[in-house]
C-alpha positions in Angstrom: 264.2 208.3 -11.6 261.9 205.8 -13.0 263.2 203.2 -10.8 262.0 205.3 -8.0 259.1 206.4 -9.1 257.8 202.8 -9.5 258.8 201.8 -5.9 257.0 205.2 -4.8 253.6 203.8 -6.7 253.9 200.1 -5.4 254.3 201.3 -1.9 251.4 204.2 -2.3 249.0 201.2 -3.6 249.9 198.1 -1.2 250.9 199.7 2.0 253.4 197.5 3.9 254.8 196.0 0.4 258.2 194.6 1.5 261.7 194.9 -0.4 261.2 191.5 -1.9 257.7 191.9 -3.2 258.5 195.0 -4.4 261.7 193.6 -6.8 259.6 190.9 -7.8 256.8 193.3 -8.7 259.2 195.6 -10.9 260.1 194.5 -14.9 264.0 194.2 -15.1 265.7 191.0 -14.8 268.7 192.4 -14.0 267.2 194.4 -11.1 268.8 193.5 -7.2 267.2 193.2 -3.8 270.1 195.4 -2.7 269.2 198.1 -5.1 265.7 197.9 -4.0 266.7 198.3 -0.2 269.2 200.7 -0.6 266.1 202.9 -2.7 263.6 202.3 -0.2 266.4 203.7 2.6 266.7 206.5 0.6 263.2 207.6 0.3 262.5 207.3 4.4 265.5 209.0 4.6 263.7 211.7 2.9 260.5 211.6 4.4 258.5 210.2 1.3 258.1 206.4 3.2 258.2 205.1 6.6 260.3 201.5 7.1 258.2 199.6 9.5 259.5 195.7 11.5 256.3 194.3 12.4 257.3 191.7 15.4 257.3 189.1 13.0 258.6 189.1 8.9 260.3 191.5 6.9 260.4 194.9 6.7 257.3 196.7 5.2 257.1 199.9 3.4 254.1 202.7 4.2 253.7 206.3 2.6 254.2 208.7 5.1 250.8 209.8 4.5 249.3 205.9 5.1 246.5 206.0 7.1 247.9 203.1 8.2 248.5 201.9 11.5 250.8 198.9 10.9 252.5 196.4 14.0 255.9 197.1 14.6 258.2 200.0 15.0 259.3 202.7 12.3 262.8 202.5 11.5 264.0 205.9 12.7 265.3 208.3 10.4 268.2 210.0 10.1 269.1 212.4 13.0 266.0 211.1 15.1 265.9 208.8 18.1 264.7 205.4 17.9 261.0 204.9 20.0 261.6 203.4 23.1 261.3 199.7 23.4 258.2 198.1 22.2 256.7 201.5 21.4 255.1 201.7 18.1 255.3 205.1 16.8 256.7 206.6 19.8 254.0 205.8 22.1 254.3 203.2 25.3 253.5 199.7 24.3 250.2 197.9 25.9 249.8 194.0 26.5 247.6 193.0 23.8 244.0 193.4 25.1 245.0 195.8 27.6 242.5 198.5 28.9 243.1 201.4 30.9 241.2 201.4 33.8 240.3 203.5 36.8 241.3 202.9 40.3 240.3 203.9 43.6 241.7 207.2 45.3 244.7 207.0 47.9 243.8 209.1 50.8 246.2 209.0 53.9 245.2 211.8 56.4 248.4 212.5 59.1 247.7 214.2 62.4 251.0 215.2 64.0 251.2 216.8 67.3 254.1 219.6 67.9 255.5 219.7 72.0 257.8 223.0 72.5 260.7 222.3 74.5 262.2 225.7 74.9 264.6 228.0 73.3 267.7 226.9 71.7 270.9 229.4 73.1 274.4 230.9 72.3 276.5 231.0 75.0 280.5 230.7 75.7 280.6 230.8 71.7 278.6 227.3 71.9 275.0 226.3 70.7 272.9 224.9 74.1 270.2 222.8 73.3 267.1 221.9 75.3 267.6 218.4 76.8 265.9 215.5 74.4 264.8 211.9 74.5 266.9 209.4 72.6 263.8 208.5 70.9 262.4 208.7 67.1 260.7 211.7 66.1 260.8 215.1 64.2 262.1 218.7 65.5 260.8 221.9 63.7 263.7 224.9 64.5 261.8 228.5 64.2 262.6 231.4 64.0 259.8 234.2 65.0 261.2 237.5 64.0 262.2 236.3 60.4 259.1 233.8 60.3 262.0 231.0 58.7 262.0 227.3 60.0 263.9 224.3 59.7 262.3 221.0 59.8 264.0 217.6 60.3 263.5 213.6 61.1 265.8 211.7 63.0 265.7 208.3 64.3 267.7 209.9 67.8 266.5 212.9 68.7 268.7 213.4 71.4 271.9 212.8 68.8 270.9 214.6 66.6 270.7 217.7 68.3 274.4 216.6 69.4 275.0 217.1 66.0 274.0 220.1 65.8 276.0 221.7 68.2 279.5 220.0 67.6 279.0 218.7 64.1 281.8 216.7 62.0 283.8 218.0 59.0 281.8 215.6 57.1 278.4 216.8 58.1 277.3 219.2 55.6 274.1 219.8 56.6 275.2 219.8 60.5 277.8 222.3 59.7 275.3 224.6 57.9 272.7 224.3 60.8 275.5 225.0 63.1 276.7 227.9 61.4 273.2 229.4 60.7 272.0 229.4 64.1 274.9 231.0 65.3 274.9 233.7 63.4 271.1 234.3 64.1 271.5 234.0 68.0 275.0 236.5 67.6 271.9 238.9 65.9 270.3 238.6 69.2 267.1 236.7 67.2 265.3 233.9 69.4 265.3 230.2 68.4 263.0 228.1 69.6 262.8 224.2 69.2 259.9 221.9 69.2 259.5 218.3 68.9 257.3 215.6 67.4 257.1 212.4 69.2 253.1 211.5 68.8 251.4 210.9 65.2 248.6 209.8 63.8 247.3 208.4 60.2 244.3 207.6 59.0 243.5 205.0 55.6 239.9 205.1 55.0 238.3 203.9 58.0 241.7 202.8 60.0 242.7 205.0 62.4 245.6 204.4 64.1 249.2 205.5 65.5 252.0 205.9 63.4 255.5 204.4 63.5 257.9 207.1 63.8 261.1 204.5 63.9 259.9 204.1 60.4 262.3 205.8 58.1 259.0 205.8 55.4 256.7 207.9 58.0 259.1 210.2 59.4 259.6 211.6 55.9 256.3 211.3 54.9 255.6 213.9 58.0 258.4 215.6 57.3 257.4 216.9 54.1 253.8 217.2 55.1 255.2 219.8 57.8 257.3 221.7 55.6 254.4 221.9 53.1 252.1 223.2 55.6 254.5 225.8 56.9 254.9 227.2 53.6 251.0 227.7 53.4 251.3 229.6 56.8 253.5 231.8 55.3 256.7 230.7 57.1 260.1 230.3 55.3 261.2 227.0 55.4 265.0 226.7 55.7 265.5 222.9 54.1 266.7 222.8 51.0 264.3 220.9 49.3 261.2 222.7 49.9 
């Protein structure tokens, strides 16, 4: 007990005091850096001590209640997860210097323009879809009586709707559109489809049209769309809403 007791007052008066200083600082000629360093485990092992590595030099020993805020990492202790790396207690690491500063707002107003293009039908136990462009664009499915829509992006939108209506094994999300409206039309409900073709975005003072073969905008629209219809109280079928 003495031995530790001593290591516990050397650390509580010279914060950081490493395994070294602290054998040399000890009476006891037949005392051993290994006995030191297995002591000093010991006690942050039991809370008493934190083990710091600065960046450079040897380990240094702190009370736990140090006011302290030394360089380096604590070594973790047992049953706890090391600090990510070059965190110091935990927290994210900064260049040295570093301030946090703040920036500008992003603000990126969409306009997009909806076109109906008639009903979508059931007949001869087969989906019939109102004839498309093979163009870029979005489509927005709904579905009046149950106020539920499906929204979508698709580089064709002529193929897509192809899709739709004879879709592969492979094509989850085809299948379930496929099987979904059926079953709606067989209810006798009425489908209606609409499409997006035409789009706009403003960035600060630039107004201009938007790209809709762009993979980036089409998305971007898409989820502004489904957002909105969730605000007007509509149901929106996609999965990630």
């Amino acid at each position: 007990m003495a031995l530790r007791d001593d290591i516990l007052a050397l650390i509580k008066d010279q914060p950081g005091i490493t395994d070294a200083e602290i054998k040399r600082r000890i009476p006891g000629t037949g005392l051993r850096h290994q006995q030191v360093n297995a002591r000093c485990r010991l006690l942050a092992e039991e809370g008493l001590i934190r083990r710091i590595k600065p960046s450079r030099g040897a380990i240094g020993n702190y009370p736990e209640a140090s006011l302290e805020k030394p360089e380096g990492s604590p070594r973790p202790r047992v049953g706890e997860k090391p600090p990510p790396g070059g965190a110091v207690g935990g927290c994210p690491a900064e260049p040295p210097g570093a301030t946090i500063q703040a920036v500008a707002p992003t603000c990126i107003n969409i306009e997009f323009f909806w076109q109906s293009v008639g009903e979508i039908q059931f007949l001869d136990e087969s989906l019939h879809f109102p004839h498309l462009p093979a163009r870029a664009g979005l489509y927005r499915i709904r579905l009046p009586v149950s106020r539920s829509v499906y929204v979508g992006e698709t580089v064709n939108l002529r193929r897509r709707m192809q899709n739709y209506r004879r879709p592969g094994a492979t094509q989850t999300t085809s299948v379930w559109v496929n099987d979904h409206l059926r079953n709606r039309l067989r209810d006798g409900e009425l489908v209606l489809l609409e499409t997006c073709t035409d789009a706009m975005t403003t960035t600060g003072t630039i107004r201009q049209g938007a790209d809709l073969k762009s993979k980036i905008v089409r998305v971007m629209i898409e989820h502004a769309a489904i957002l909105y219809e969730k605000q007007a109280n509509w149901v929106p079928l996609n999965k990630a809403n």
